[in-house]
C-alpha positions as CSV (number, residue, x, y, z in Angstrom):
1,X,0.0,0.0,0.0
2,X,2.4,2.2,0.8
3,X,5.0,1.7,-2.4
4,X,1.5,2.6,-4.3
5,X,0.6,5.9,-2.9
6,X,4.2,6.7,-3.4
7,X,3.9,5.9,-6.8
8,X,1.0,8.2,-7.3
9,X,2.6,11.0,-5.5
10,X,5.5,10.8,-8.1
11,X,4.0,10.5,-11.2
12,X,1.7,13.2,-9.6
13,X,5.0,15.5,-9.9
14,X,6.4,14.1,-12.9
15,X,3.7,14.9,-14.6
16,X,3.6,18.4,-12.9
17,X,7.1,18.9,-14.1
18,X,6.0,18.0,-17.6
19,X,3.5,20.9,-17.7
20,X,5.7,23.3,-16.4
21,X,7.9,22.1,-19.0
22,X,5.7,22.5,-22.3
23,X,3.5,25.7,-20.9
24,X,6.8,27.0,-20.6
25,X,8.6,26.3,-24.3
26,X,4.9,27.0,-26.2
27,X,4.4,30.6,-24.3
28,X,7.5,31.7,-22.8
29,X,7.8,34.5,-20.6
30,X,8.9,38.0,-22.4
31,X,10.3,40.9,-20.8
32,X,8.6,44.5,-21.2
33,X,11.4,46.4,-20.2
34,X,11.8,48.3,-22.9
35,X,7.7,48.3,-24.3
36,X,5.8,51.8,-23.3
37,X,2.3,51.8,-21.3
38,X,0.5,54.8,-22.3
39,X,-2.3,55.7,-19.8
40,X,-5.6,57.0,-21.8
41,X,-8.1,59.1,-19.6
42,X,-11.8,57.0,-19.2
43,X,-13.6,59.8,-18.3
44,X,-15.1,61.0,-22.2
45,X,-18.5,60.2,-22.3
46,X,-19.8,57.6,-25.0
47,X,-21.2,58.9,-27.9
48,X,-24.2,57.3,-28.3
49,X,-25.4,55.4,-25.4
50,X,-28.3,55.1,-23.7
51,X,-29.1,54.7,-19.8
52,X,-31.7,52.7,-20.2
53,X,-31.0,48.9,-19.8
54,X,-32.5,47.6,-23.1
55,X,-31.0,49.3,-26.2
56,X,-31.3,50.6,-28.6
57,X,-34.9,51.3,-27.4
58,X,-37.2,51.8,-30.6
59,X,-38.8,55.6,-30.1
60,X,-43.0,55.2,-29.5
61,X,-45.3,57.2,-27.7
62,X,-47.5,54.2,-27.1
63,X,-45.9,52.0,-24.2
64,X,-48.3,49.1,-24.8
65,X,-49.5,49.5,-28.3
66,X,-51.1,46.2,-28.2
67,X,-52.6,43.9,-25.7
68,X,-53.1,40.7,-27.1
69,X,-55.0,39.1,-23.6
70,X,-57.2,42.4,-24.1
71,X,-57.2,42.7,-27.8
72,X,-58.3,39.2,-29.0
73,X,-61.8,38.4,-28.1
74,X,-62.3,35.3,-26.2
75,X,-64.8,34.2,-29.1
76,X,-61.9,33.7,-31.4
77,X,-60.0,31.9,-28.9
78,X,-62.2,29.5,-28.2
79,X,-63.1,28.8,-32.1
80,X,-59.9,28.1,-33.0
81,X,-58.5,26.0,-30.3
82,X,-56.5,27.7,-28.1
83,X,-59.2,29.2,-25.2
84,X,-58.7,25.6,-23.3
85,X,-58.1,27.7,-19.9
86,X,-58.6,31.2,-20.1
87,X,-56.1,33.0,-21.8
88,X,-53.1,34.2,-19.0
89,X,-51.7,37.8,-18.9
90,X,-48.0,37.2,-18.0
91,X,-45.1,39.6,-17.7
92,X,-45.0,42.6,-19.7
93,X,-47.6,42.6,-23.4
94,X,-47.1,38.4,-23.3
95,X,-50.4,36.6,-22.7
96,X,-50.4,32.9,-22.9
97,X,-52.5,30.8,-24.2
98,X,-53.7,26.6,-24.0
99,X,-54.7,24.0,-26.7
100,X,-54.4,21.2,-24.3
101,X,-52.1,19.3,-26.0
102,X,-50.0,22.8,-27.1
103,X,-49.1,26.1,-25.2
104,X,-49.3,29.3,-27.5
105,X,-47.9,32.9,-26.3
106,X,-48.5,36.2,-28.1
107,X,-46.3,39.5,-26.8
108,X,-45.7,42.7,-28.0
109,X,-42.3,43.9,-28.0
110,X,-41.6,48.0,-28.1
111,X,-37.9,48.1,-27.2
112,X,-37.0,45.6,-30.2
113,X,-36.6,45.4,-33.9
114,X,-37.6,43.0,-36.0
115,X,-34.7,42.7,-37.4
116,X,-32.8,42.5,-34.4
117,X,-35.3,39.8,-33.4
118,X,-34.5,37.3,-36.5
119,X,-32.0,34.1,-35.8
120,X,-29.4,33.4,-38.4
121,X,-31.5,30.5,-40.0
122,X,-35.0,32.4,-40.2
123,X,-37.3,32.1,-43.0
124,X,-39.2,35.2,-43.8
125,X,-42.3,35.1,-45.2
126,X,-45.9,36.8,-45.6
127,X,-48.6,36.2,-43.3
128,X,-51.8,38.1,-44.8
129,X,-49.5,40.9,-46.1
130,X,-47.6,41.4,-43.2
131,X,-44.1,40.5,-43.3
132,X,-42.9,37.9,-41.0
133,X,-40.4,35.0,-40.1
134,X,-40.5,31.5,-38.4
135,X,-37.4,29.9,-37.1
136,X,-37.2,27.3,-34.6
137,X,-36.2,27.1,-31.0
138,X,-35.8,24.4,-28.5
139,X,-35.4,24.8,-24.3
140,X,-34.8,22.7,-21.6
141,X,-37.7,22.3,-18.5
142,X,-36.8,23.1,-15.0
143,X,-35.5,19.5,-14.6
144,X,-33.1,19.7,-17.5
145,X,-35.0,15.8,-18.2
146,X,-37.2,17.0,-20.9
147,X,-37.2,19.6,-23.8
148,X,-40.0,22.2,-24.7
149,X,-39.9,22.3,-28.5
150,X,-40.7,25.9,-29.1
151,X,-41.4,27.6,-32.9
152,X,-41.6,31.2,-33.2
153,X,-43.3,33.5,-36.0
154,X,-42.3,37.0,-35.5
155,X,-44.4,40.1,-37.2
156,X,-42.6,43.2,-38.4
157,X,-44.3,45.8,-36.7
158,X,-44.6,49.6,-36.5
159,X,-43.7,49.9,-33.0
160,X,-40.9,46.8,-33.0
161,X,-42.1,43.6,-32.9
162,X,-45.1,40.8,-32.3
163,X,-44.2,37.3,-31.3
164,X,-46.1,34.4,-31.2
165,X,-44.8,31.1,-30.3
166,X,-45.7,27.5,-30.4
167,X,-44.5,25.1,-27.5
168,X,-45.3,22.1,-25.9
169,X,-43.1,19.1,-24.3
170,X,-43.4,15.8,-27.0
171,X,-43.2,13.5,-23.5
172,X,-46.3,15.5,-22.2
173,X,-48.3,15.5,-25.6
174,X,-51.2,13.0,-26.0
175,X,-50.8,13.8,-30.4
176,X,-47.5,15.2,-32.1
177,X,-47.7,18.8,-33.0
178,X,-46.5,19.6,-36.1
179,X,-45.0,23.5,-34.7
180,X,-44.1,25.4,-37.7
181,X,-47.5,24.5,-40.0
182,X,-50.1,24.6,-36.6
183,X,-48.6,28.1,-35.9
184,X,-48.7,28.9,-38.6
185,X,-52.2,28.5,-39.1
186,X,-53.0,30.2,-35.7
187,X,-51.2,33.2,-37.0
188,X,-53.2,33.4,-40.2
189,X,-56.1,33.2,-37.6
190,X,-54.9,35.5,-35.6
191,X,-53.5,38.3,-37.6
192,X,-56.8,40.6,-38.1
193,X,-57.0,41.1,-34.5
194,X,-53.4,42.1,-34.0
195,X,-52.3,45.7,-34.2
196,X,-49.2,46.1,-36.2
């Protein structure tokens, strides 16, 4: 026992010494004796910048321009699938939504672009004349066990952007959801009661 723990301890430092050996030869030290540090003043101000923590913030007079738990009669929601609890206002213009066997969310966003909103692989589209783009996204559950498949259709919109997304969890669901056509379809529902 003991001639094996002393084994360990020295390839423990051999192997040290190795380390030392190569971190030194592939990034060796260099001297700054004779390099210059010039010291630049921080205090200019930014040209700019905002103070505000989201930015660039899109200029509107209208700080909730649309409403979608308000906005979208519960008559609709109910005829096209989606009014299986009553529809949830949530944080900021998001108000969520339940098909049973799907979770929807609508929210308004003033303080983005639509552009700034779009993922690299995107497709844009047109959604009743409105231009728009769908891209996928999927996220984790609390338990880091499952995934929420999520699909997104954002609208181009005068005062930034409206999202709607798609989700539900494929261990959860009693039928698979096929995302990008089914919101699709609610979006064509949807889009003459959304302000844009």
């Amino acid at each position: 026992m003991r001639l094996t723990a002393r084994l360990r301890v020295l390839s423990a430092a051999c192997a040290l010494v190795v380390a030392v050996v190569v971190v030194a030869q592939t990034n060796p030290l260099t001297g700054g004796a004779g390099e210059r540090v010039d010291l630049r003043s921080t205090s200019a101000p930014l040209s700019g910048v905002s103070s505000t923590i989201k930015w660039p913030v899109i200029e509107t007079v209208d700080p909730k321009p649309f409403d979608p738990c308000a906005e979208i009669p519960l008559d609709v929601v109910k005829r096209i699938g989606i009014g299986f609890t009553p529809p949830i206002p949530e944080d900021g213009l998001r108000c969520h939504y339940d098909a049973g066997n799907y979770q929807m969310a609508v929210e308004a966003f003033v303080w983005r672009t639509y552009e700034q909103t779009l993922p690299a692989d995107a497709v844009e589209l047109d959604v009743q004349g409105h231009r728009a783009a769908q891209f996928w996204i999927m996220k984790p559950t609390e338990r880091n066990s499952r995934f929420w498949i999520t699909c997104m259709i954002a609208f181009k919109t005068s005062y930034g952007v409206l999202q709607q997304s798609l989700f539900y969890a494929p261990v959860y669901s009693a039928d698979d959801v096929d995302c990008l056509q089914t919101n699709l379809q609610r979006a064509n529902e949807l889009v003459p009661y959304y302000t844009f």
